[in-house]
C-alpha positions, -999 to +999 in steps of 0.1 A: +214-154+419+225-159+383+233-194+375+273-207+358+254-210+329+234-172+328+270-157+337+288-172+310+263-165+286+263-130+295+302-129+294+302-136+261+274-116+251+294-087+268+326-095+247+345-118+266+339-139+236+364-114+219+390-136+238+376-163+226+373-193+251+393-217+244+383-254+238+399-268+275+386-235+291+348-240+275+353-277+286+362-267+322+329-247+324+304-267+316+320-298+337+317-271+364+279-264+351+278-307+355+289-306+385+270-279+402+239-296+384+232-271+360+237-285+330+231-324+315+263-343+308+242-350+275+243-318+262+276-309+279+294-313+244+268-293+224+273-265+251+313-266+250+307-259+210+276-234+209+306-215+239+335-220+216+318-209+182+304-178+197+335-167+209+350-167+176+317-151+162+325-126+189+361-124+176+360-115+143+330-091+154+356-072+171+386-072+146+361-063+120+353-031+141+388-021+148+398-029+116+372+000+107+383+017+134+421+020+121+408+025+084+390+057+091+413+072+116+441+067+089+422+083+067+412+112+087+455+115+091+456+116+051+484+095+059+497+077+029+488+042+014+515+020+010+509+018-031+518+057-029+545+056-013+558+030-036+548+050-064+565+079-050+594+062-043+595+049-081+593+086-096+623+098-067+643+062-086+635+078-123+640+114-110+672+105-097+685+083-129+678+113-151+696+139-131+727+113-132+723+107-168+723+143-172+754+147-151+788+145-168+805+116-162+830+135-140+846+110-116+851+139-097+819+143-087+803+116-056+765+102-076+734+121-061+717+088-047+734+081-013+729+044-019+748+039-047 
């Protein structure tokens, strides 16, 4: 039978440090490894950080890969970037300011751009 200690290990070896124990949750482990006898109460403070640090290791591990993840699959939607669509949306702004220049000034007539 695996020991507190072996299982937790494992845990985060198998991601659940992608949730990232926190601080009071690492804490109530290893009093729980004291208790059982598993673990020293001297080294119970250098366990609760070796827990905590490698659950943020594990962390950004795992926004680093779905970070990746979201970059390709945007790109394989040749979806575009944000800059483009500004840059689009700047040459729509000039388009449209010519084609009013360009316009009589007939009072008449409502402007082309629906937010004026």
């Amino acid at each position: 039978m695996a020991t507190i200690r072996e299982m937790l290990e494992q845990g985060v070896l198998m991601g659940l440090g992608a949730i990232a124990l926190s601080r009071e949750t690492a804490q109530y482990l290893v009093d729980e490894m004291i208790k059982r006898g598993q673990a020293q109460r001297e080294e119970a403070s250098e366990l609760v950080e070796k827990l905590v640090k490698r659950g943020e290791r594990e962390r950004d591990a795992l926004r680093r890969l779905i970070r990746t993840e979201v970059e390709e699959a945007l790109k394989a939607l040749n979806l575009p970037t944000r800059s483009e669509l500004r840059a689009i949306e700047r040459r729509l702004d000039a388009l449209l300011q010519r084609l009013e220049s360009e316009r009589a000034p007939n009072p008449q007539q409502p402007p082309l751009n629906s937010d004026s």
